[in-house]
TIFILUM-870915 format. One record per residue (C-alpha): residue number from 1; residue in one letter; x, y, z. Coordinates in steps of 0.5 Angstrom, whole numbers. Example, Ala and Ser with C-alpha at 12.3 -4.5 7.8 and 13.67 -1.06 7.14 Angstrom:
- nr;rest;X;Y;Z
- 1;a;25;-9;16
- 2;s;27;-2;14
# end
This chain:
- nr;rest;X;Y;Z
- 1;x;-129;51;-31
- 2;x;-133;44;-31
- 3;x;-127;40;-30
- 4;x;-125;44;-25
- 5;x;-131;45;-21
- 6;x;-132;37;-22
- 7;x;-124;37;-19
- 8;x;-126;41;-13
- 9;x;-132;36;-11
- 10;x;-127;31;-12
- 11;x;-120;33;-8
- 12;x;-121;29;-3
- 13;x;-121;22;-7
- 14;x;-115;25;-11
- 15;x;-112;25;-5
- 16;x;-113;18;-2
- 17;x;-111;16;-10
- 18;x;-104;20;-9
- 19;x;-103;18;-3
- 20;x;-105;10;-4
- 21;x;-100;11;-10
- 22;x;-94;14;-6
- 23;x;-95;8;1
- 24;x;-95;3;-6
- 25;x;-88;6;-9
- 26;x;-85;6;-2
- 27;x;-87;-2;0
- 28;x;-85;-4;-8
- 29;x;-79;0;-6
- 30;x;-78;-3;1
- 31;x;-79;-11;-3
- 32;x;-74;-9;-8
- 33;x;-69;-8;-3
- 34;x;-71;-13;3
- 35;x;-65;-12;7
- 36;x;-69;-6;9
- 37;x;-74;-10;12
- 38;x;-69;-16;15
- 39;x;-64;-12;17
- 40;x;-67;-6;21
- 41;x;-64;0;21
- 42;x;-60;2;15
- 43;x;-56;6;19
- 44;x;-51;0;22
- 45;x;-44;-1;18
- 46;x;-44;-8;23
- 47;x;-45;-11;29
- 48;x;-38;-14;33
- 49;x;-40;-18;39
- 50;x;-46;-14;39
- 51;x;-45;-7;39
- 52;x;-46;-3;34
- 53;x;-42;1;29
- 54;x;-47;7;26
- 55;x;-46;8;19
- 56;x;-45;16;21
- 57;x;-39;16;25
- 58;x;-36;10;21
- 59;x;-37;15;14
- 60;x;-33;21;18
- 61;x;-28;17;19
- 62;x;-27;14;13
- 63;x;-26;21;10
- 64;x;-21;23;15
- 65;x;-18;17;14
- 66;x;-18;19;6
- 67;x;-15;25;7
- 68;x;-9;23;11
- 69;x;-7;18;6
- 70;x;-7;23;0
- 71;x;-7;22;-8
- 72;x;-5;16;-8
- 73;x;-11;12;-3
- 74;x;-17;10;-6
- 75;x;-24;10;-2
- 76;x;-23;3;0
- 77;x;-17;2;3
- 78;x;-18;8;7
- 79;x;-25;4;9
- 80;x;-22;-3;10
- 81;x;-16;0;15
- 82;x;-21;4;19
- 83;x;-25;-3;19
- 84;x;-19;-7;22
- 85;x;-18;-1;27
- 86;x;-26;-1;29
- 87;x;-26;-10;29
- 88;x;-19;-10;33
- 89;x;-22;-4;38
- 90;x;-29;-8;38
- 91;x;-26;-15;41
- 92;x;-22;-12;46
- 93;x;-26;-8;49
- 94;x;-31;-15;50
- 95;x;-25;-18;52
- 96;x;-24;-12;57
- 97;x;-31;-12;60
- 98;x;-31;-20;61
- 99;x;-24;-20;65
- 100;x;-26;-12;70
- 101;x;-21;-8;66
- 102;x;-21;-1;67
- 103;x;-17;5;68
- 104;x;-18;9;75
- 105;x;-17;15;76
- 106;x;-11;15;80
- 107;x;-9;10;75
- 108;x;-12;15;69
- 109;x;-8;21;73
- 110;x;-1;16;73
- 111;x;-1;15;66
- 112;x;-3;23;64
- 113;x;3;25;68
- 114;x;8;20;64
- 115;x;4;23;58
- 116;x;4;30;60
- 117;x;12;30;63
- 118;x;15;34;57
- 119;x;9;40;56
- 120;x;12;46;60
- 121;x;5;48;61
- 122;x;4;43;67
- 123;x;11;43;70
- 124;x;12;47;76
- 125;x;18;52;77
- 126;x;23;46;78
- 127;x;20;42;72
- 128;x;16;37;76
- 129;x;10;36;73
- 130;x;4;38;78
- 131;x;-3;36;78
- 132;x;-5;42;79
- 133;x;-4;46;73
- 134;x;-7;40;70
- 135;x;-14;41;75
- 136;x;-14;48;73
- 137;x;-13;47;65
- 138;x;-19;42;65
- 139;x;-23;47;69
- 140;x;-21;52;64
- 141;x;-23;48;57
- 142;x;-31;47;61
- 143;x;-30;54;63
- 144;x;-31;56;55
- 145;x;-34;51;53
- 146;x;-41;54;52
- 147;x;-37;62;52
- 148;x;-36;65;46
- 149;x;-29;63;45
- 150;x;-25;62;38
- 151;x;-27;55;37
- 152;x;-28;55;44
- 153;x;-21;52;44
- 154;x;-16;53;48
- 155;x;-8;53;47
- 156;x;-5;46;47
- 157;x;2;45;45
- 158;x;4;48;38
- 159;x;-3;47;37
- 160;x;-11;48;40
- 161;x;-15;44;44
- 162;x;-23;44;45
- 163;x;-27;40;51
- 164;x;-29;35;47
- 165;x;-22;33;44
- 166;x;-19;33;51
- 167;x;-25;28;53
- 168;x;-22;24;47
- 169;x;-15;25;49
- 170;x;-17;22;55
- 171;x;-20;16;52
- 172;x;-15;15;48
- 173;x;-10;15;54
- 174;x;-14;10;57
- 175;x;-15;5;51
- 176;x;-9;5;50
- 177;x;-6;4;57
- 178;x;-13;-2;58
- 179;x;-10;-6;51
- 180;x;-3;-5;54
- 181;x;-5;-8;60
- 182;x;-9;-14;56
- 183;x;-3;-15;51
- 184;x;2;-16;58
- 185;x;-3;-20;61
- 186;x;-3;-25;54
- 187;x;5;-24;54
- 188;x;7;-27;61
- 189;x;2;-34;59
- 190;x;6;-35;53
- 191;x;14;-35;57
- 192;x;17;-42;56
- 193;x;18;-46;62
- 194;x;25;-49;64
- 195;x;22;-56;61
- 196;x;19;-54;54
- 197;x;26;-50;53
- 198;x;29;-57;54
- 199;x;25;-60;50
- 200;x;26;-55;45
- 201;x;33;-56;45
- 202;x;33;-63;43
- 203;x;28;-62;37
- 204;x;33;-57;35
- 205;x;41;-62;36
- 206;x;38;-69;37
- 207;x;40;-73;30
- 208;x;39;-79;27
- 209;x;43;-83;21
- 210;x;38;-87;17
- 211;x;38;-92;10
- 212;x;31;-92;6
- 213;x;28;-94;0
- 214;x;23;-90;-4
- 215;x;18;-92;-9
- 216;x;16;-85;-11
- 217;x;9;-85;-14
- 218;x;11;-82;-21
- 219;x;13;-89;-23
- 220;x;5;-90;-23
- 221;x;3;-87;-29
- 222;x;-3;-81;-28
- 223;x;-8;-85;-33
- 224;x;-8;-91;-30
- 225;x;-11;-87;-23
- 226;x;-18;-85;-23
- 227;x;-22;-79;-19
- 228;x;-29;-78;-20
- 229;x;-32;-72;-17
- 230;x;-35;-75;-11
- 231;x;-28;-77;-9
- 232;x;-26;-69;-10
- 233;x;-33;-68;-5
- 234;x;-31;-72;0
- 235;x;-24;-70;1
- 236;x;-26;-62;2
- 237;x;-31;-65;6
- 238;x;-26;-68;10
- 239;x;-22;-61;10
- 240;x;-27;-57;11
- 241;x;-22;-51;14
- 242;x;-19;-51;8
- 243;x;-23;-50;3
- 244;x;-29;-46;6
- 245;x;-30;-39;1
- 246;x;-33;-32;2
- 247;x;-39;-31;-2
- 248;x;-37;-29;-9
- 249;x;-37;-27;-18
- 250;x;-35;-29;-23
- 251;x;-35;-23;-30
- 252;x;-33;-22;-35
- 253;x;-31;-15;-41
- 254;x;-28;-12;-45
- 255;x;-25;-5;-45
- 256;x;-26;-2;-49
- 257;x;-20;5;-49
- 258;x;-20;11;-52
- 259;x;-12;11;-53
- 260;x;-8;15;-59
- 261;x;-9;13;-66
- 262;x;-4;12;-70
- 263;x;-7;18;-74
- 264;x;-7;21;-67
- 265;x;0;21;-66
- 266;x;2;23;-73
- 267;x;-1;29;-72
- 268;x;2;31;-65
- 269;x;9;30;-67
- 270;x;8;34;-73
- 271;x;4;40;-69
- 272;x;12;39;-65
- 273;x;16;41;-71
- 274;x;12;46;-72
- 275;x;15;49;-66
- 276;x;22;49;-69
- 277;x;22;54;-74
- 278;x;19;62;-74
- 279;x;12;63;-76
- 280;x;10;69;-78
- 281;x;3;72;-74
- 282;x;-1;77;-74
- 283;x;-2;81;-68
- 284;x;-8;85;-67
- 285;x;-6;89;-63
- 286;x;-1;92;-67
- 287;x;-4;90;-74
- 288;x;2;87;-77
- 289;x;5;81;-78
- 290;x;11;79;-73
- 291;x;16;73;-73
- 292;x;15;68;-67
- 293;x;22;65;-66
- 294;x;22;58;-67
- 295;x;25;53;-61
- 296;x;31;54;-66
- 297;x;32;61;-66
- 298;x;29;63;-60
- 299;x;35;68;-55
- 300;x;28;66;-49
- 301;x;29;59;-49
- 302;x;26;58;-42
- 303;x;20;62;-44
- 304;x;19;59;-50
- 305;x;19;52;-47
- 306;x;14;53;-41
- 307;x;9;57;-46
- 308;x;9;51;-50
- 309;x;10;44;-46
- 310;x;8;40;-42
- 311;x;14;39;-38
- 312;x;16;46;-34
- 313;x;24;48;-36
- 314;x;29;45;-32
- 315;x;35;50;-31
- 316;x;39;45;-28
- 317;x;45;42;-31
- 318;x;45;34;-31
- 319;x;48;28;-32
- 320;x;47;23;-37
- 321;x;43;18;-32
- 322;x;37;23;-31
- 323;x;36;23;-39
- 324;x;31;20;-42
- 325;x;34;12;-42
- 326;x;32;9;-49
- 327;x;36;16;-51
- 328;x;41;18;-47
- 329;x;47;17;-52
- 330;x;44;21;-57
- 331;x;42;27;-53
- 332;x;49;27;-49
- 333;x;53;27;-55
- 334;x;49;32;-58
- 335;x;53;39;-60
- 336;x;51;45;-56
- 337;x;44;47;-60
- 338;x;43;41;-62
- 339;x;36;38;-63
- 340;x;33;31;-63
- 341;x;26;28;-63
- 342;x;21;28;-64
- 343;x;21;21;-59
- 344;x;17;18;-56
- 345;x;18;18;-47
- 346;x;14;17;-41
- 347;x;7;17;-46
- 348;x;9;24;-49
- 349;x;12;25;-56
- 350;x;19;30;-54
- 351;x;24;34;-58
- 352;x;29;36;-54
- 353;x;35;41;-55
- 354;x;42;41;-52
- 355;x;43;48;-49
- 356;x;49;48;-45
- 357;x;54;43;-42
- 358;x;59;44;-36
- 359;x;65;40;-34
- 360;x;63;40;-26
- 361;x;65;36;-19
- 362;x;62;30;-17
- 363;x;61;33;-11
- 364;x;63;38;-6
- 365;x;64;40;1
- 366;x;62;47;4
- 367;x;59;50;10
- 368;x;56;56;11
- 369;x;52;61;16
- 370;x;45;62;14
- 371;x;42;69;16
- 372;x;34;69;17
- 373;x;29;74;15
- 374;x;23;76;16
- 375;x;18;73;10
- 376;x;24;67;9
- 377;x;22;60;9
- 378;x;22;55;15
- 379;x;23;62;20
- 380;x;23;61;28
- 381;x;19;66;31
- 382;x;24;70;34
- 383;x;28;73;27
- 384;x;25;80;27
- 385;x;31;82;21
- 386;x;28;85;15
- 387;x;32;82;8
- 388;x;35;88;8
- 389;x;38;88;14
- 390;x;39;81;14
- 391;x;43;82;7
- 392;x;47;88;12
- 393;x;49;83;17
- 394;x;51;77;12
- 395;x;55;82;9
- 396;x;58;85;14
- 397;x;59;76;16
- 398;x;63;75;10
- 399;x;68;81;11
- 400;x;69;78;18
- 401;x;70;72;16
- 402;x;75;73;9
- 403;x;80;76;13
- 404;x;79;71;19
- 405;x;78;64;17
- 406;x;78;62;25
- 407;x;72;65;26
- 408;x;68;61;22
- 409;x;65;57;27
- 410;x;64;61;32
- 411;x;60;66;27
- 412;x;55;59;26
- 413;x;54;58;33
- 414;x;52;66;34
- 415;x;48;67;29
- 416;x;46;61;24
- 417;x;39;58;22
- 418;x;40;52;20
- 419;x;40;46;24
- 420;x;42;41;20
- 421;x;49;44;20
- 422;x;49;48;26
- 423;x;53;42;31
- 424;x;58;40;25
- 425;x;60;48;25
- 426;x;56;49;18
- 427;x;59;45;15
- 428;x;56;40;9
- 429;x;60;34;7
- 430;x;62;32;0
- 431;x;54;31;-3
- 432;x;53;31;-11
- 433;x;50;36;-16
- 434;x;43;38;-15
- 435;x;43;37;-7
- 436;x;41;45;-5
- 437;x;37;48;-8
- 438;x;39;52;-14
- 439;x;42;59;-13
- 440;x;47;55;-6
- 441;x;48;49;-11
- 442;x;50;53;-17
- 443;x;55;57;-13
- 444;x;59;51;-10
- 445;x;59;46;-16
- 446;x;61;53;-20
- 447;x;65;56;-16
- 448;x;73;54;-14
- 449;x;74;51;-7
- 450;x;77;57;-2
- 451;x;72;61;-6
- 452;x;67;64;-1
- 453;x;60;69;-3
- 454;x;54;71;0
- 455;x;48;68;-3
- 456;x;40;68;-2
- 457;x;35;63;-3
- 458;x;28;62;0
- 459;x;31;61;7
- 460;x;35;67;8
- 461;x;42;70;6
- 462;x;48;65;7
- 463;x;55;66;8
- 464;x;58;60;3
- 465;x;66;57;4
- 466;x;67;52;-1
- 467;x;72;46;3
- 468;x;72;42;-3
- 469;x;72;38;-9
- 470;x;71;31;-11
- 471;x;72;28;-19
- 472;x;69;32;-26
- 473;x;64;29;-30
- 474;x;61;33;-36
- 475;x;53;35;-35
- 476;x;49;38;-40
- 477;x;42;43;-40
- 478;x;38;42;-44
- 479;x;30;44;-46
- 480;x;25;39;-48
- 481;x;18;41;-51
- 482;x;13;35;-49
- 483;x;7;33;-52
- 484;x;2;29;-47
- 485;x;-1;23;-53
- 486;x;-7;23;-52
- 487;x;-13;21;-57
- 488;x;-16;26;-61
- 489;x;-24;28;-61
- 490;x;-25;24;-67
- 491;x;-22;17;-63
- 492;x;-25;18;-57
- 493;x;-33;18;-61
- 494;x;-30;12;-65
- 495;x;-29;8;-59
- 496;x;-36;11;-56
- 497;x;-39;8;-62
- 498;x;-35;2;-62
- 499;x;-37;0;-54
- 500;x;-45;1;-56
- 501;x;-45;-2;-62
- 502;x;-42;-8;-57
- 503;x;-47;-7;-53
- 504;x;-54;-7;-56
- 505;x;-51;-13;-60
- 506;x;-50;-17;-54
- 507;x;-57;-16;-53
- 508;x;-60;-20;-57
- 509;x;-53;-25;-58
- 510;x;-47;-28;-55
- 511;x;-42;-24;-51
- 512;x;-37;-28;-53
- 513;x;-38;-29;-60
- 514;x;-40;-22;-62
- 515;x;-33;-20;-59
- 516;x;-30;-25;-62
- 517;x;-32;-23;-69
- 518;x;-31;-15;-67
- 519;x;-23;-18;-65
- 520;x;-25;-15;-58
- 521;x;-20;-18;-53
- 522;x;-26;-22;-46
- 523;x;-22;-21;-40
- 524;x;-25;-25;-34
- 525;x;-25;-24;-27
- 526;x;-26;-30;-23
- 527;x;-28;-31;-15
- 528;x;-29;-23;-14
- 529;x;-31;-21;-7
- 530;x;-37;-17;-4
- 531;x;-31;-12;-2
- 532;x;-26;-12;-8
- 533;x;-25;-6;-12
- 534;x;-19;-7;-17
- 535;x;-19;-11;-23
- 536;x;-14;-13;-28
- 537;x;-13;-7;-33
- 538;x;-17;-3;-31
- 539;x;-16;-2;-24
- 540;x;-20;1;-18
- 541;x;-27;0;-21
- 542;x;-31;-1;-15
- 543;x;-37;0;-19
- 544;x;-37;-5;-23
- 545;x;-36;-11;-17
- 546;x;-40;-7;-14
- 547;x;-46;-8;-19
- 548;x;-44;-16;-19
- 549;x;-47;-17;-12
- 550;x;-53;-13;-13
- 551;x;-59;-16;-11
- 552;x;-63;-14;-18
- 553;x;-57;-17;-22
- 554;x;-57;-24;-26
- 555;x;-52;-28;-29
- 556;x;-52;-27;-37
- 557;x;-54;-19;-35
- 558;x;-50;-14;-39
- 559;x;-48;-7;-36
- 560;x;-43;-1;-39
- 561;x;-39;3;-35
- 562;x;-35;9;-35
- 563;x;-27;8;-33
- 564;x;-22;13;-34
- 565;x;-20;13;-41
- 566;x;-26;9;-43
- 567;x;-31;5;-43
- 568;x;-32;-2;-39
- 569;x;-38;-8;-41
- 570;x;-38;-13;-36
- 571;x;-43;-19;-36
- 572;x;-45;-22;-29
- 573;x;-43;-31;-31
- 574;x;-44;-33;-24
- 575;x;-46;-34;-17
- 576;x;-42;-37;-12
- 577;x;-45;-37;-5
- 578;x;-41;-38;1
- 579;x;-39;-45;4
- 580;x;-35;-50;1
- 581;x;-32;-50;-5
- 582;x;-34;-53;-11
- 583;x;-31;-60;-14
- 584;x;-30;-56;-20
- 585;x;-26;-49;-16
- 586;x;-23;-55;-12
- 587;x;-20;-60;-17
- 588;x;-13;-57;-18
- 589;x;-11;-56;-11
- 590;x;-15;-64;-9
- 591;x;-13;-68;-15
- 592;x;-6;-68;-14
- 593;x;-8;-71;-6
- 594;x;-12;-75;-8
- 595;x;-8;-79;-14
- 596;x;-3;-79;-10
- 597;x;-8;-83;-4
- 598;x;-10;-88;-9
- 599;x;-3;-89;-12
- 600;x;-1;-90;-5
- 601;x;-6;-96;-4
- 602;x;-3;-99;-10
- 603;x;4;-98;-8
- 604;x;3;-102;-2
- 605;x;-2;-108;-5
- 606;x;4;-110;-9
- 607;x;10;-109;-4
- 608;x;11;-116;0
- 609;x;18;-115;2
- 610;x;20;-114;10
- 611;x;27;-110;9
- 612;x;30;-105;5
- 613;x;34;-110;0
- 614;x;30;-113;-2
- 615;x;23;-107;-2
- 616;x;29;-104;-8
- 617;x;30;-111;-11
- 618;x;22;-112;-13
- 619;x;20;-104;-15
- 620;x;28;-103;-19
- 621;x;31;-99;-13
- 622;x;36;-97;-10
- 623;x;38;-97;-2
- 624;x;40;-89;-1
- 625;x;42;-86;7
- 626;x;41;-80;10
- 627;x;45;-77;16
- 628;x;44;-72;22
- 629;x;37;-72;20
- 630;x;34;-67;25
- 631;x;25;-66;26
- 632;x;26;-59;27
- 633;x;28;-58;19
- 634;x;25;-65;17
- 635;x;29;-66;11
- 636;x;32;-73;8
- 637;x;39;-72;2
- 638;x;36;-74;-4
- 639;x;28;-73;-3
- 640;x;27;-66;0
- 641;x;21;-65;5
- 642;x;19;-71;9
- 643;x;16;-70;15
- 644;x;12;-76;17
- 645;x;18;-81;15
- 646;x;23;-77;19
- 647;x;18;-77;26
- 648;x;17;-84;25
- 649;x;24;-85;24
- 650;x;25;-82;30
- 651;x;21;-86;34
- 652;x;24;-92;32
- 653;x;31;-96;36
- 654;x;37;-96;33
- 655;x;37;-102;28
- 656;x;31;-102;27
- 657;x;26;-102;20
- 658;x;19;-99;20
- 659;x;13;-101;16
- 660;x;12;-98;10
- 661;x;10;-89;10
- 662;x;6;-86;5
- 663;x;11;-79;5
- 664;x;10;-73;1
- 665;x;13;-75;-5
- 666;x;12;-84;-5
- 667;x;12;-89;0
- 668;x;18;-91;3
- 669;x;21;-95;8
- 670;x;27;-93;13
- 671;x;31;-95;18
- 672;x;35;-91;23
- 673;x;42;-94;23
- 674;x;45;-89;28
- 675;x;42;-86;34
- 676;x;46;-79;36
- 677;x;43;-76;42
- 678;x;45;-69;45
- 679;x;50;-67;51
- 680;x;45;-64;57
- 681;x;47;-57;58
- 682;x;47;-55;65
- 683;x;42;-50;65
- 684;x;37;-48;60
- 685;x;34;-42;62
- 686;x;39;-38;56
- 687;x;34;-42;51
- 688;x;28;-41;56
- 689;x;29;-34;55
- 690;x;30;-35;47
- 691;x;23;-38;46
- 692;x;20;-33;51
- 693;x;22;-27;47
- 694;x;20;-31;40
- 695;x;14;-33;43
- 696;x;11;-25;46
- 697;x;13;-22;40
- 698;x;9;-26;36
- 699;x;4;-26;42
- 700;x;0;-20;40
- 701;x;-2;-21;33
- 702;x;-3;-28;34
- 703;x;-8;-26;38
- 704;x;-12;-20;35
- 705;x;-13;-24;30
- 706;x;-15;-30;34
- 707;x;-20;-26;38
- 708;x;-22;-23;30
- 709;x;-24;-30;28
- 710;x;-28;-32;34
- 711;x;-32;-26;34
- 712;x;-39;-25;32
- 713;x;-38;-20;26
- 714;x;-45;-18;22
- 715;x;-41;-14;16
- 716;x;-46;-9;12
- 717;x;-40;-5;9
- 718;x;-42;-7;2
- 719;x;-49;-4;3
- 720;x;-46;3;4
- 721;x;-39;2;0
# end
């Protein structure tokens, strides 16, 4: 009780101390991460141009984006594409604000017009769309925008809208007719005139026949050129566009991954010939023991494999082709019940039966009348028949039709559902087994050509005349039992055990050593960026790049991480800020520059010799030609690639020899033996449209991503993703 009363006299110096220690948490926490303080509100993805996109909205997006794309679509592709989306959105509308482009009304009612023309819910009595109708839909979604409507929706279409989302369709509308706008505005700047298509066509046809000797610079050894580091430096400086980077990391790990033993698979491909013969059980129920038929003795051979393997049964009959590939010999060749495996497939050990094989076409020709019923699939809402009747109508349909053939075609246009064949009479051309779905496919490659039946799938009952039969191959059915191979229990604690002993030794010693001594294979990743999510073997690990770039990590520290099917331990090796590339980054793509810079002056300061003869006779080569040499593909017979010799060449008269070029692969020197110029054509408008239309249709990327580049872009995505 004396502790307590002295608590009591002494709460409100408790409180002062708790709330003195929670004010010091949020400023330690606030230090630790500046970006809260130098960055302002943590609620922006990034500023374009000066407009903010809010970390909000963008997430919803994202989400949105993320749905839509499916399965096979990660976080950061979804976030990168509606980034792109909100980049190309934010430039063009600065450059929309900078020229007065906008869309008034009577422009906005034009466009929803066009947009509009086809829904008969704004088209009057002679199918013209009427503005009218459009006022009242408008007023009518405000109307029951505050009221307690479903949704306060609206009928729209096949679906429903609400105020909200026709403001948004609006806007969409008008966006979209702004950037068409912009985009014309772009492609009538660009269209070629008269004079550029003239010169254009010179460049393409204009010729000339040269001689030339060239030194190349592999007749300088290598060792013989020296490039210091400083060189290197210099030249990325000079070529500074070449060679800036993105901020960036480079890491290192080992993956360690929880797969199968050899152990591990011994025993699955047991557990699966067990499944071969009867086993005796007892049955609780009945307190005795039962034989279990094996797979084989079973009578219940799609029962048995849908109880007992991976792989559901396929009741279809297949070619050789759809079996496995490693396998298709043995397993096609196999007598009827007999059984192959286990083997090894697609990652699971299988044992697979021949059940049945068949003589049947290659493909067939059919048509047929499809009578919907109510409860089939794909139904429109007018079908109102029951199966019953439906079953009653296609019977009837089949009587009609088998003692008068002639009427089939007008029974499909009366009565048939399906519009992929209604137009061509019912009818199917010749299409291979497996086409249909299995009770029509069953019947027509089963069955003879003339034969004519009534059959029922999940769309209806159809009323099927088999028109042909093309070819005969052998396919066989046959039942597998699979077994997915996975490790066992005991091999995944192993690799748990094996991947934190890595990583309490790499503490205290060497990544690269302690791997070394364990046989564990270092995989390094070099140049990651602050938005990169896939790594080499382990795939899609965003966490691990991500944790690279945060502030609190160091080069040399080391971290685990959980992946799919086991365990990653990385260690950060280094930083690399952005800005120029390093010498060292650098050196593969410069060097050779370089070297061939240096090998160059060499060339020249021994050459004394003024004409072509002479220049091969000192240096032990040989006078070569080239003819019809073109500047629109500045190649040379017998050197490649050569652009400036073949621009100098250009510039020189017929008969004369140039100075010495320091082309791509040597140095050379050339002179222009013939001069064919081009016949003038009397009107070049032909090419001027040519160009006009290579030009515009490259226009519109060119210049997104020009306005992209030019724009002032604060990207703060790496903090939220």
């Amino acid at each position: 009780m004396a502790v307590l009363n002295k608590i009591r006299q002494r709460s409100l110096f408790l409180i002062l101390i708790i709330a003195l220690a929670l004010f010091s948490f949020v400023l330690a926490d606030l230090f630790r991460n500046s970006d809260a303080l130098a960055n302002g509100s943590q609620d922006t993805v990034a500023t374009i141009n000066g407009k903010d996109i809010s970390r909000v909205e963008f997430v919803g997006q994202v989400e949105s984006m993320r749905r839509n794309m499916g399965p096979n679509g990660s976080d950061t592709q979804a976030m990168n594409s509606v980034w792109n989306r909100e980049v190309r959105k934010a430039v063009l509308e600065t450059e929309y604000e900078a020229l007065g482009l906008s869309v008034e009304k009577d422009q906005m009612r034009s466009i929803m017009a066009a947009s509009l023309a086809s829904n008969p819910e704004f088209l009057n009595e002679d199918g013209i769309f009427d503005e009218n109708r459009l006022n009242e839909f408008i007023a009518n979604l405000k109307a029951i925008q505050g009221l307690e409507a479903p949704n306060n929706r609206a009928p729209f279409g096949n679906g429903s809208i609400s105020y909200s989302d026709w403001i948004n369709y609006e806007n969409s509308l008008a966006t979209t007719a702004m950037q068409t706008t912009y985009v014309n505005m772009i492609k009538a700047g660009v269209n070629a005139t008269l004079g550029e298509a003239e010169a254009n066509y010179i460049v393409e046809n204009k010729n000339v026949d040269l001689k030339y000797v060239n030194i190349p610079y592999s007749s300088i050894a290598d060792s013989l050129v020296q490039v210091s580091k400083s060189d290197i430096n210099a030249y990325v400086k000079a070529h500074k566009s070449e060679f800036e980077v993105e901020e960036s990391r480079d890491f290192k790990f080992v993956y360690f991954q929880e797969v199968a033993s050899l152990e591990d698979e011994t025993n699955i491909q047991n557990e699966l010939k067990k499944l071969l013969e009867d086993r005796e059980e007892f049955n609780n129920t009945t307190k005795a023991t039962e034989v279990i038929k094996g797979f084989n003795t079973t009578s219940d051979i799609e029962a048995f494999v849908n109880a007992n393997s991976n792989e559901k049964f396929n009741d279809n009959f297949v070619p050789k082709s759809a079996l496995p590939v490693a396998f298709q010999d043995t397993i096609f060749n196999l007598e009827v019940n007999g059984v192959f495996g286990p083997y090894k497939d697609n990652g699971q050990f299988k044992i697979t039966k021949l059940i049945a094989e068949r003589q049947l076409p290659d493909s067939v020709k059919i048509r047929h009348i499809l009578i919907p019923h109510v409860g089939a699939r794909n139904i429109t809402p007018d079908v109102v028949q029951t199966e019953a009747q439906a079953k009653a109508t296609a019977d009837s349909v089949l009587t009609i039709v088998k003692s008068n053939r002639s009427k089939f075609p007008e029974l499909v246009t009366a009565l048939s559902s399906d519009p992929g064949s209604v137009d061509n009479g019912g009818e199917y051309d010749f299409h291979g087994y497996g086409t249909m779905v299995k009770p029509f496919n069953d019947f027509e490659f089963e069955n003879k050509v003339g034969d004519m039946e009534v059959v029922k799938t999940d769309f209806g009952f159809h009323v099927i005349e088999i028109l042909g039969q093309r070819g005969e191959s052998k396919l066989v059915k046959v039942a597998t039992l699979a077994e997915k191979i996975e490790p066992s229990e005991e091999t995944v604690d192993a690799v748990y055990y094996d991947a934190s002993k890595f990583e309490l030794a790499i503490k205290d010693g060497d990544f690269d050593e302690i791997a070394k001594a364990s046989n564990y294979v270092v995989r390094p990743v070099n140049s990651a960026k602050v938005l990169d999510e896939n790594i080499p073997t382990v795939g899609s690990q965003r966490q691990i790049v991500k944790w690279t770039f945060d502030k609190a990590t160091k080069v040399g520290d080391a971290k685990r991480f959980d992946v799919p099917g086991g365990f990653v331990i990385a260690e950060l090796v280094a930083k690399h800020d952005a800005g120029l590339m390093s010498a060292e980054a650098a050196s593969a793509a410069v060097l050779p520059k370089i070297r061939n810079e240096k090998k160059a002056e060499m060339i020249r300061a021994k050459i004394t010799a003024t004409n072509l003869d002479d220049l091969a006779a000192n240096n032990k080569q040989s006078v070569r030609t080239s003819s019809a040499v073109n500047m629109k593909t500045p190649t040379i017979s017998g050197a490649g690639q050569e652009p400036l010799v073949v621009g100098t060449a250009f510039g020189l008269a017929e008969g004369a020899t140039s100075g010495l070029i320091d082309g791509v692969k040597g140095v050379y020197m050339i002179q222009v033996t013939k001069i064919n110029d081009v016949t003038n054509l009397d009107n070049y408008q032909a090419m001027a449209n040519r160009l006009s239309r290579t030009r515009t249709g490259a226009a519109q990327g060119k210049v997104f991503q020009a306005l992209e580049d030019a724009a002032e872009i604060e990207d703060n995505r790496a903090t939220f993703y």
